[in-house]
Every structure is written in structure tokens, then in C-alpha cells.
N, C-alpha and C positions, 0 to 999 in steps of 0.2 A: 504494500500500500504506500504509495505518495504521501509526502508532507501537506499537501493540499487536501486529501481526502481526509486523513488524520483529524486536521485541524477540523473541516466540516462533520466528522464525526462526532469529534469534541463537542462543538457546538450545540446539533440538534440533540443530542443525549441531556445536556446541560438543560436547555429550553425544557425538552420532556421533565425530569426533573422540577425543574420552577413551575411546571402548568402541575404537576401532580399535588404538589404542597398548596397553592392555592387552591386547588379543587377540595383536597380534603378540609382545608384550612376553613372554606367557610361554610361547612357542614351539607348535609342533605333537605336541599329545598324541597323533594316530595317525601321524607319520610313523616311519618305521622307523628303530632304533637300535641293531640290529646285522646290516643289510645284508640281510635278510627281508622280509617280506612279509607286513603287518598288516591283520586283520579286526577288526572291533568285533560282541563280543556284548551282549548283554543287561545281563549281570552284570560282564563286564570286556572289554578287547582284552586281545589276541594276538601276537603277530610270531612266525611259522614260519621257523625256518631250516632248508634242507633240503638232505641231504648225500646222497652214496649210501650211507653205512654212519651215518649219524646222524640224525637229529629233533629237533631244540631247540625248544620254546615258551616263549618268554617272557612272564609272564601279567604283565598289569598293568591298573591303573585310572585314568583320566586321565593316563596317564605316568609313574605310580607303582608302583615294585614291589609286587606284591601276593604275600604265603607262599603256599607250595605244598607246605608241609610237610603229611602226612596226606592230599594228596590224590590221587586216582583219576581214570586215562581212558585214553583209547584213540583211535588215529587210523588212519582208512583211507584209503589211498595208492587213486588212480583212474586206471590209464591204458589209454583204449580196453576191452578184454574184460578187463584187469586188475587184479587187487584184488586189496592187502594190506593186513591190520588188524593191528596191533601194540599191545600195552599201553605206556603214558606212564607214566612213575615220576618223581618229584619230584629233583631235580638241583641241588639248591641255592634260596638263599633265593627267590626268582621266576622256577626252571625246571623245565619236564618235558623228561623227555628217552625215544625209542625208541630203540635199536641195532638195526643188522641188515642187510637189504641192500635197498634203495630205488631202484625205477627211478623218478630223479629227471631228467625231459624240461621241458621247454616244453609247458604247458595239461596237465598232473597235476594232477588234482585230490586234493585232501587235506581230508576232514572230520576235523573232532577234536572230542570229548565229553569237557570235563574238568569234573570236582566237584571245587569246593574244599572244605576240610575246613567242615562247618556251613553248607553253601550245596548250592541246590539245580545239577544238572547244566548244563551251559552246553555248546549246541554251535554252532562255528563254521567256517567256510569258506572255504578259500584256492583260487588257481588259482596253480601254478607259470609264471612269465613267461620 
């Protein structure tokens, strides 16, 4: 191998290096942070926490809370011939929240359409684990 190639080897090994430390360094934007079960859509992630008398969405972007003040949607609960659609209402600074009564199993599936305020609709998709 050439002093040139060498050097270029040096280099991008270096680079990979620096990109890996900063990747882990500012942790994982889809892992879950309050013990739910995170989607990624288009316009933001999600983390579904799922209760039998509660829904919690916690919207955010790259791991940042994002407002949910003014926004709309709705989420339909899947199990087997079953379905329930319940309206999402804002719950604080980056939550929607359903009340109600939730048959919450293992492989529920849960779509949810939320608009945030000045954004267009965003639908995303969980399985109950």
C-alpha cells in the first residue's frame, strides 16, 4: 500500500470513529421513555402507552417534545373481529390522551391519526407486545 492510500485510510477510519461517538453520545431518539412502544412517522415518533382505561401518546421529534396543544386524532384499538376508535385530546405539553375501556392483549393492534396544530395529518402504527 502507498503512502497516499495509508494516509486516506487513516483518515476515513478516524471520521468513522468521530461519527460512532457522537451517535452513541446523544443516545437513542426512538427508544422508548416511558415504558411504551415507539413508531416513527413521517412528520414525528410516537411512544403508545397502553392501559385498559387509558391511551397516552407521547409525540415527539428526534426525542424532543413536540406541542400538542390545538391538536386532533383519533386511535383504533385492533383485536381479532374487534375495533375500537376513540378520539385523542391533547394532555399536556407532548401528550394525547383516550379514556375509556381498552382491550389491551399481546399483538393489539393500535393505528393512530394525529394532526398537529398547522401540520398536515400523520398516521402511525403500533403492535401491543
Amino acid at each position: 500500500m502507498n503512502k497516499n492510500a495509508t494516509v486516506i485510510a487513516v483518515v476515513f477510519a478516524t471520521c468513522g470513529l468521530i461519527y460512532a461517538q457522537a451517535a452513541s453520545a446523544s443516545g437513542d431518539d426512538h427508544a422508548p421513555k416511558f415504558g411504551g412502544i415507539v413508531a416513527e412517522g413521517k412528520a414525528f415518533d410516537a411512544e403508545l402507552v397502553a392501559k385498559p382505561e387509558l391511551i397516552t401518546i407521547h409525540v415527539r421529534d428526534h426525542g424532543k417534545p413536540m406541542a400538542t396543544k390545538g391538536a386532533k386524532g383519533k386511535i383504533t384499538m385492533l383485536n381479532g373481529t374487534d375495533k375500537t376508535v376513540m378520539d385523542l385530546f391533547p394532555a399536556g405539553d407532548s401528550r394525547m390522551e383516550a379514556k375509556g375501556k381498552f382491550n389491551v392483549i399481546a399483538g393489539t393492534k393500535a393505528v393512530t391519526e394525529i394532526t398537529l396544530e398547522g401540520r398536515k395529518p400523520s398516521t402511525l402504527r403500533f403492535v401491543i407486545k
